[in-house]
N, C-alpha and C positions, 0 to 999 in steps of 0.2 A: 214486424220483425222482432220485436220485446218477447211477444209470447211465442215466439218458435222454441228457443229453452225447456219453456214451462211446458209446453204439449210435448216434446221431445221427452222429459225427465215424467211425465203421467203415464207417457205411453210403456216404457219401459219399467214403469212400478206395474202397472197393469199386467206385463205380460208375467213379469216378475213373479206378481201374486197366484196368477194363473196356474203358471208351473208346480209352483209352492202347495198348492191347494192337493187334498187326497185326492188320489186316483186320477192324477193331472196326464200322466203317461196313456194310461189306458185309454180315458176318452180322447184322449190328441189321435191319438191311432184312430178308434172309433170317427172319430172326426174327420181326419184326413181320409180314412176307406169310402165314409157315404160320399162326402165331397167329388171322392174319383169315380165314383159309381155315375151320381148325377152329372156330370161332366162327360164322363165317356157314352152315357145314351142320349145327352145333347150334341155329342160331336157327328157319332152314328146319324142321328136324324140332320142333323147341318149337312155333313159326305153326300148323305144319299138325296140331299132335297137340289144338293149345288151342282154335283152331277148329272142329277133330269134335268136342271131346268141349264146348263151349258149342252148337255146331248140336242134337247129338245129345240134349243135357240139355232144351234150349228146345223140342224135337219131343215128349220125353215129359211135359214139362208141361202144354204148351201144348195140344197135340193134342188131348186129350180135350175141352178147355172148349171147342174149337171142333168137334167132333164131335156134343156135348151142345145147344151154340147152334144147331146146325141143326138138328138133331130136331126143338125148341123151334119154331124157325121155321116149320118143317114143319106144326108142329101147329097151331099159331098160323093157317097161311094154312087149315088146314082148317076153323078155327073162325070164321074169317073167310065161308068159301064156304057152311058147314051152319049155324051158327048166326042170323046176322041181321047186318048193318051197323052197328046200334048198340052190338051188341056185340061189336065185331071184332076188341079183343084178350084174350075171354076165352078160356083155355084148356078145349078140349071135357075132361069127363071122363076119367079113367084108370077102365081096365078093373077090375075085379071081380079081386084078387088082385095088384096089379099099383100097385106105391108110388111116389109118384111122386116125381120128382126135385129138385124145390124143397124147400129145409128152411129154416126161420129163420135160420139164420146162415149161407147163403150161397144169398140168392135170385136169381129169374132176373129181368133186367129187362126189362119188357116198353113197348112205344110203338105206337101205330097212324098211318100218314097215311095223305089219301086221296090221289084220283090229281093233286091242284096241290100236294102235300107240304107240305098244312096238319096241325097235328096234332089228330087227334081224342081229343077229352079223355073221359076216361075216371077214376073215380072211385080210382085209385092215381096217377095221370098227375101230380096233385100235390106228389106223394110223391118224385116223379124227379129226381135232378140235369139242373143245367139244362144243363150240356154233354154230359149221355147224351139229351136230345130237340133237340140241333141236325139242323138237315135237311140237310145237306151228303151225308151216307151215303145217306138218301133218294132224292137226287135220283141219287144213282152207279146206286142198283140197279134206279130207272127206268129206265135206259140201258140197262145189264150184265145186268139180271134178279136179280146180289146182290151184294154189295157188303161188305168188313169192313173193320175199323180197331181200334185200340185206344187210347183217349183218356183223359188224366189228370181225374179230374171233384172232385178236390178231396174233402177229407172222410175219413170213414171206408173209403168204398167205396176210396177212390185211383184206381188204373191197372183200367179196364174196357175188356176185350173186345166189342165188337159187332159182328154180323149182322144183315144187313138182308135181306130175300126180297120180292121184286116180287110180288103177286096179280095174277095174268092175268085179265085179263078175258074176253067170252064170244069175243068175235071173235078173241083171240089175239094182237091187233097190239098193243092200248093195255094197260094198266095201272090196276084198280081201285082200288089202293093200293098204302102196303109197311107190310111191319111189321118191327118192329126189336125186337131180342131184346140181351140184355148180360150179362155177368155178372162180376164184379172178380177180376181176375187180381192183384194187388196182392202176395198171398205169390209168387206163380209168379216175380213181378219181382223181387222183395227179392232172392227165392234165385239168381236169373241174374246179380242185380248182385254179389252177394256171391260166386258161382262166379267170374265176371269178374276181381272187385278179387285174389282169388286166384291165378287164374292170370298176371295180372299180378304178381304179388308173389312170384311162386315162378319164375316165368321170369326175372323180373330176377334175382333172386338166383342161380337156375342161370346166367344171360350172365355175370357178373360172379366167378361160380366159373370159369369156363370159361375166360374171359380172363385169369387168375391162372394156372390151370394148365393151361392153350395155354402162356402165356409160360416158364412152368417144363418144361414137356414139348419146346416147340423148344430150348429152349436146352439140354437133356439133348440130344436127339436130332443138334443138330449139334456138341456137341463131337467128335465125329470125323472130320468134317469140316473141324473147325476145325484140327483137330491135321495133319493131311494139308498144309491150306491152308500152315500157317505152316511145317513142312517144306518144303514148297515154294518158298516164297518162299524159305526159308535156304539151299536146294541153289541155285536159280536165283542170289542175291547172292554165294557161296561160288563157286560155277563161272565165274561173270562175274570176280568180282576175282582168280581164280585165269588164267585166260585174260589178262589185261591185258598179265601182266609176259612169256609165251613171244612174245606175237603182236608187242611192242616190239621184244624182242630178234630175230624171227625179219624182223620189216620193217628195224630198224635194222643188221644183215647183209647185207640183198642191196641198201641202198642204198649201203654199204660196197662192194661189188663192182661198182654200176653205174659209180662212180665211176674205174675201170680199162675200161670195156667198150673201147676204145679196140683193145687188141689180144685183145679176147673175140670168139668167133664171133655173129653178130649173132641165129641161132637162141636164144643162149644169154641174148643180154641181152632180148630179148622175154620169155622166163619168166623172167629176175629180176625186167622188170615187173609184168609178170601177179603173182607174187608181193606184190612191193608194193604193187598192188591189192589183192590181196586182202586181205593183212596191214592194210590202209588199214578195208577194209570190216569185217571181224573185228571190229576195234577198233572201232570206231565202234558194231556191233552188239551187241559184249561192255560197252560204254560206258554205251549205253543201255538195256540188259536190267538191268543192276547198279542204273541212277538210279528204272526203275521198281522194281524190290523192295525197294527203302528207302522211294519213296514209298509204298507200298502197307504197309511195314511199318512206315511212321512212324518210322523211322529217321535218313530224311534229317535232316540238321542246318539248320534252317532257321530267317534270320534274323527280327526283327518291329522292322523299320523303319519311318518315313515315306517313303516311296519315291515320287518325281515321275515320272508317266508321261511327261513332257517328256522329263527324264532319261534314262529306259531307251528309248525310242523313238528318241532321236538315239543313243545306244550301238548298237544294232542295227541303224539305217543306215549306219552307218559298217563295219561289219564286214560288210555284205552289197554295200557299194556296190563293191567289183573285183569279184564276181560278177555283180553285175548286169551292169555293164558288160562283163564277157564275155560276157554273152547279150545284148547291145544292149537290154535293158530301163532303162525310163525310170522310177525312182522320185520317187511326191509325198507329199507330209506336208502335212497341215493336223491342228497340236497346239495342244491349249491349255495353257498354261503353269503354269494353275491346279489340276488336279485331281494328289492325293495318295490315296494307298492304304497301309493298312498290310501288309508283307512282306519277303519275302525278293527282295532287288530282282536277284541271280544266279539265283533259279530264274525269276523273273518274263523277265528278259530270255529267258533261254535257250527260253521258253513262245515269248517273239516271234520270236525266230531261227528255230525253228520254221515257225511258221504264211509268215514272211519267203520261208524256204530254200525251201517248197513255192510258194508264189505266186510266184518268181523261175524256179524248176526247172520247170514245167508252165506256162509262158508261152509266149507266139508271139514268136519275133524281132523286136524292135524295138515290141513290146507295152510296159505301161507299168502297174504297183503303187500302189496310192494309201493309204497310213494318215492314218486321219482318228481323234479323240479326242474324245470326249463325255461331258457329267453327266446320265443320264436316270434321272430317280427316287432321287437319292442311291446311283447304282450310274455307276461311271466304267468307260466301256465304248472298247477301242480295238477299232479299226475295219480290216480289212485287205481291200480289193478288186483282183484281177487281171485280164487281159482274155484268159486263158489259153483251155485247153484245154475248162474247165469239166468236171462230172462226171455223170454219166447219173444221174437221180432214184431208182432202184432200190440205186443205191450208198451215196445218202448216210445211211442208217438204219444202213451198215454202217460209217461211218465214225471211226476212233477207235479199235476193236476192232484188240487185236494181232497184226499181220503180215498186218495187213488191206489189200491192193493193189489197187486197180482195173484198173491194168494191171502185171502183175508183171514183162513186157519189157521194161517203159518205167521202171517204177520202178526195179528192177534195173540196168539202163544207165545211171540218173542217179544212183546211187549212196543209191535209199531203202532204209530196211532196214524200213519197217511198222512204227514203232516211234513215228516222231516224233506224232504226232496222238494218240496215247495218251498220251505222256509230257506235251505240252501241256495238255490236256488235266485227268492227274492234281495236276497245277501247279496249274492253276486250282480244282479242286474245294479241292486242301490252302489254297486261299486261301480256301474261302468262296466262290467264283465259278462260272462256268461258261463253255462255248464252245459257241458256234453257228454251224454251216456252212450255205452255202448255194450252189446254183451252177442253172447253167445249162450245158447242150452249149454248147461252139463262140462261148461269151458269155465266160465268166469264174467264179469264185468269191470267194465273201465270205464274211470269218471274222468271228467277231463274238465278243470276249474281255471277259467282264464280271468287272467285281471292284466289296467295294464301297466307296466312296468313303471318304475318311477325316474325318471329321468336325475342325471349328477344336479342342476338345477335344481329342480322341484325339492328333489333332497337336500341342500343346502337351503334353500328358503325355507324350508321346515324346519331347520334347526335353525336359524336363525330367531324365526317366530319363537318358538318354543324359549331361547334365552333370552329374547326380550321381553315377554310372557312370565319370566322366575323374576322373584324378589331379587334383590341385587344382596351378595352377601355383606354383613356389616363386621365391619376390624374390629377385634377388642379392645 
């Protein structure tokens, strides 16, 4: 009982770190799919193996007692046709050598009706439970010519099997009576119920082994893929920040020389441009390759503020509004001053500069951006609609994914590297939230940034923190 604690407190560092670790999301996904995968074609093969073998057990039970009840039946309508009407449900004699099949402790039931499916009484007839001489079977096998069922009749007998067999009359069309034969399948039942409770109880048990070690089997199966993944991620963030410092220095040089073009040959200062484009783009794309493999790696340093979407929504007009105005786009805001989110209000903005820089860049001249801010469901959603280009329906499924372009001309010329809608993107999931596109050809697109709202709590616990957190001030 000492070390229940200490396994208790390992086990939760354990999962702890798990979580913690790059790309902990991804493979938990990856993890929980193959899991459900293996599970669901063990379930498939358990269904279909528990099914044959209850079909197959219920045929060799059951089978005979219905092969038995017709014989019976059989006899029955003969003794019906040879002997007399009055006595139409005695059995004719067994042959000379030839035992017959009724024993005391598991007899045949026998019932006569005539042809309105009255029953004719007969000197054991009182003997009979009175749900094995209901006429409902009767009247089916008038119809059918025979009829079965198997009915619970209470008592010792329990669960009985019945056949019923129509006597043809002489013309062939009507029906002189039926007779009805039973006999209690009650062990046959027990033992089906009890195969049943079985295989239930060992199938569960196998699903629940299964899902134990599914989970233990993917998660063997993808650490090497894990180990690949997170090298990955380290050469990509290593190559990014390694790239930052030649592409400064190699931009910050030839704008050092534009600044002489004066007496440079004019061939010459066009590829120091070109250069500083590119050096421009470089960067920009070594910038944001670096900002995803931190996100991805949980790296990034990311704050956990009260952050007012008011706030970063006027931050973000403000730094997009000379661009706008170089493309004669018209930006509107309808904010509400009230919704709060907890985050990192630098990656939150740089998520809207984003979604901003494309709904600005993929506009029609003299077009016009509208951010609107809402509380739907305890989820603070900002709202961004343009009256652009809009995106063909086939593209948007692909939207988000890296280096993903719709038009790579166009994106190219305006300076996209296929990077921005993913990094927004990862912003928002590392909040808890998500992003939704939506567009139309030659209409516009709307983005739709959901985070969730911050509760009067959680906002006062954050200020709270926060003053506990400041130096205390000192009196002169």
């Amino acid at each position: 009982m000492k070390n229940e604690p200490s396994l208790l407190w390992r086990l939760r560092r354990y999962l702890h770190r798990q979580s913690r670790e790059p790309g902990a999301a991804l493979f938990s996904g990856l993890r929980l799919r193959l899991t459900l995968w293996y599970s669901s074609v063990l379930a498939i093969a358990l269904i279909f193996f528990g099914v044959t073998l209850y079909l197959g057990v219920q045929q060799l039970l059951l089978s005979p007692i219905t092969d038995d009840l017709t014989s019976h039946a059989q006899m029955g309508a003969q003794g019906w046709l040879a002997i007399s009407p009055d006595h139409s449900c005695s059995m004719p004699s067994p042959r000379p050598g030839v035992v017959p099949d009724i024993v005391p402790h598991d007899p045949i039931l026998i019932a006569c009706f005539d042809q309105n499916a009255n029953l004719l009484q007969e000197e054991n007839t009182s003997q009979l439970p009175t749900a094995f001489l209901d006429t409902s079977l009767a009247l089916k096998a008038m119809q059918n010519g025979s009829a079965s069922d198997i009915i619970d009749t209470g008592g010792p007998l329990g669960q009985v099997d019945r056949y019923a067999l129509g006597i043809p009359g002489p013309d062939g069309k009507s029906y002189l009576g039926v007779i009805v034969v039973g006999k209690s399948v009650q062990a046959q039942e027990t033992a089906l119920s009890i195969i049943l409770t079985l295989l239930f109880a060992v199938g569960g048990v196998t699903m629940l082994g299964a899902v134990i070690g599914g989970l233990f089997l993917s998660h063997r199966a993808l650490v090497p893929a894990r180990l690949a993944w997170n090298n990955q991620q380290r050469f990509i963030a290593d190559a990014s920040h390694e790239l930052r410092t030649p592409l400064t220095l190699l931009r910050a040089d030839a704008e050092v020389l534009l600044r002489s073009r004066k007496g440079m040959d004019p061939e010459d200062a066009e590829l120091l441009e070109d250069i500083v484009t590119e050096a421009n783009h470089m960067t920009t794309l070594a910038n944001n390759m670096l900002t995803l493999a931190r996100l991805d790696a949980g790296s990034q340093h990311r704050e956990h503020e009260v952050v007012s979407l008011d706030t970063i929504v006027q931050a973000g007009l403000r730094r997009v509004t000379a661009f706008a105005d170089q493309k004669s786009i018209t930006l509107h805001a309808e904010v509400r001053d009230d919704l709060r989110v907890i985050g990192d209000p630098l990656l939150l903005e740089q998520a809207l500069l984003v979604l901003l820089d494309n709904a600005i860049k993929y506009n029609h001249a003299g077009g016009s951006v509208t951010i609107h801010t809402a509380l739907v469901d305890q989820q603070a959603q900002i709202e961004i609609s343009d009256t652009g280009i809009g995106i063909p329906a086939e593209h948007l499924p692909n939207l988000g994914e890296r280096f993903y372009r719709v038009d790579k001309a166009r994106s190219r010329a305006a300076g996209g590297t296929g990077l921005g809608l993913s990094i927004a993107r990862s912003i928002a999931t590392s909040h808890d939230g998500s992003l939704r596109l939506e567009s139309t050809p030659h209409e516009g697109t709307r983005a739709l940034l959901t985070l969730p709202a911050a509760s009067s709590s959680q906002t006062h616990q954050a200020q709270e923190a926060i003053a506990l957190a400041s130096p205390p001030m000192q009196s002169k």
